[in-house]
C-alpha positions as a printed NumPy array, in Angstrom:
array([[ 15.246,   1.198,  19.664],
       [ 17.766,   3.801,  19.221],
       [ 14.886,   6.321,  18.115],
       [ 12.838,   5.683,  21.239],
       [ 16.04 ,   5.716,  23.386],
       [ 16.72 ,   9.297,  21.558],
       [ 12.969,  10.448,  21.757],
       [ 13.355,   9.544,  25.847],
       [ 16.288,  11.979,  26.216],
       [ 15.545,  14.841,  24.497],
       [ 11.984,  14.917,  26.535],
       [ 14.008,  14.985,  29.268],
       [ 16.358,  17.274,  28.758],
       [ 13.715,  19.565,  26.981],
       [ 12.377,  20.382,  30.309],
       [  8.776,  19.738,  31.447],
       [  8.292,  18.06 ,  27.746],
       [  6.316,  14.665,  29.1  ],
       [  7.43 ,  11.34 ,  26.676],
       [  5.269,   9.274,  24.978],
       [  4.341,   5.866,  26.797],
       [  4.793,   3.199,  25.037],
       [  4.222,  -1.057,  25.539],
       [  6.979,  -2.92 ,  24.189],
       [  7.219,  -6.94 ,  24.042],
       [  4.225,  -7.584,  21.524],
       [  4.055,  -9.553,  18.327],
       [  2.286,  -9.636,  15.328],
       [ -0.206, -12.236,  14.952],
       [ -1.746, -11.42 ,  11.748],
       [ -1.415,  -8.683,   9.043],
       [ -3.874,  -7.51 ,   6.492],
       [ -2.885,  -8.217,   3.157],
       [ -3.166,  -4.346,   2.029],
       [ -1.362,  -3.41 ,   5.504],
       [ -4.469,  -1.769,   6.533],
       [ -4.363,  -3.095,   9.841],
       [ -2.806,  -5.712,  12.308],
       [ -3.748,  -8.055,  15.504],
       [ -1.437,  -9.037,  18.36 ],
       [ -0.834, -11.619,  20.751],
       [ -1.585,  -9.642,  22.979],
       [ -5.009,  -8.634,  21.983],
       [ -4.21 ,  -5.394,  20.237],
       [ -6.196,  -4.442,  16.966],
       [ -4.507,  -1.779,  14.948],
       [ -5.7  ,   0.588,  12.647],
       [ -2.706,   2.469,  10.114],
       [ -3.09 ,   4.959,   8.282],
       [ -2.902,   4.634,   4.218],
       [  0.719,   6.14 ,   4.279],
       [  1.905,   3.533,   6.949],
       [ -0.371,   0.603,   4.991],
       [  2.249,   0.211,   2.611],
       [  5.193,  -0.636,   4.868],
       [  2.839,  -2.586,   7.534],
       [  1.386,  -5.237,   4.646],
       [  5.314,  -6.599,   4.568],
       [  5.266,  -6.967,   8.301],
       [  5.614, -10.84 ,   9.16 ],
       [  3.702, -12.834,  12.013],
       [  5.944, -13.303,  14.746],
       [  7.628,  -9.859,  14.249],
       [  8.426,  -8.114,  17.755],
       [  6.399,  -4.451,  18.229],
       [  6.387,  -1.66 ,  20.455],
       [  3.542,   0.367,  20.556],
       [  3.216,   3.906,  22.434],
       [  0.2  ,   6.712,  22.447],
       [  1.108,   8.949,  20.077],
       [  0.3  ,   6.017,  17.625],
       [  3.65 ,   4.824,  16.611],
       [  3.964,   1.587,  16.564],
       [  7.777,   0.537,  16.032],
       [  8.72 ,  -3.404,  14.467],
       [ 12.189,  -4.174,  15.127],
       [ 12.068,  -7.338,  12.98 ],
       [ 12.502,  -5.148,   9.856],
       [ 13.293,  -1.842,  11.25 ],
       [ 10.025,  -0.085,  10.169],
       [  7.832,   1.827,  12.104],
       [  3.567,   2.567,  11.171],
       [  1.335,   5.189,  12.146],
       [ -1.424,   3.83 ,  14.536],
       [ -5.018,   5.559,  13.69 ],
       [ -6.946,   3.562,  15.83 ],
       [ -5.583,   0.74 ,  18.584],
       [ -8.237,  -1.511,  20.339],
       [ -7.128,  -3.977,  23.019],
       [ -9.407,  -6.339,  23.209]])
């Protein structure tokens, strides 16, 4: 949370820099055993990348996300954060 908080200030103080939307208030339903990819309550499907795969496959059901457009995806259960290739909200 502090990182986001961070990221929101310096775009704003960088001047005509736009931040990154993001969706907080979504959980992990279920993870892919090689971290590969994960589903939300909400509906989300996301892709990672193979460098993010190995922190997401120790990401827990349950675990509280925020997700924003640049393809970060933040968990603040275990104070990791994934790089999003592809997210589908189905």
């Amino acid at each position: 949370m502090k990182k986001l908080i961070m990221g929101l200030l310096l775009a704003s103080v960088a001047g005509g820099a736009s931040a990154k939307q993001c969706v907080g208030e979504v959980f992990v339903k279920k993870v892919d055993q090689d971290g590969a990819w994960i589903s939300t309550d909400s509906g989300h499907l996301i892709d990672f990348d193979s460098y993010s795969a190995g922190d997401v496959m120790f990401w827990l059901a349950g675990d509280a996300l925020t997700i924003c457009d640049d393809g970060t995806v933040i968990n603040h259960d275990d104070n990791s954060e994934g790089q999003a290739q592809r997210v589908v909200k189905r």
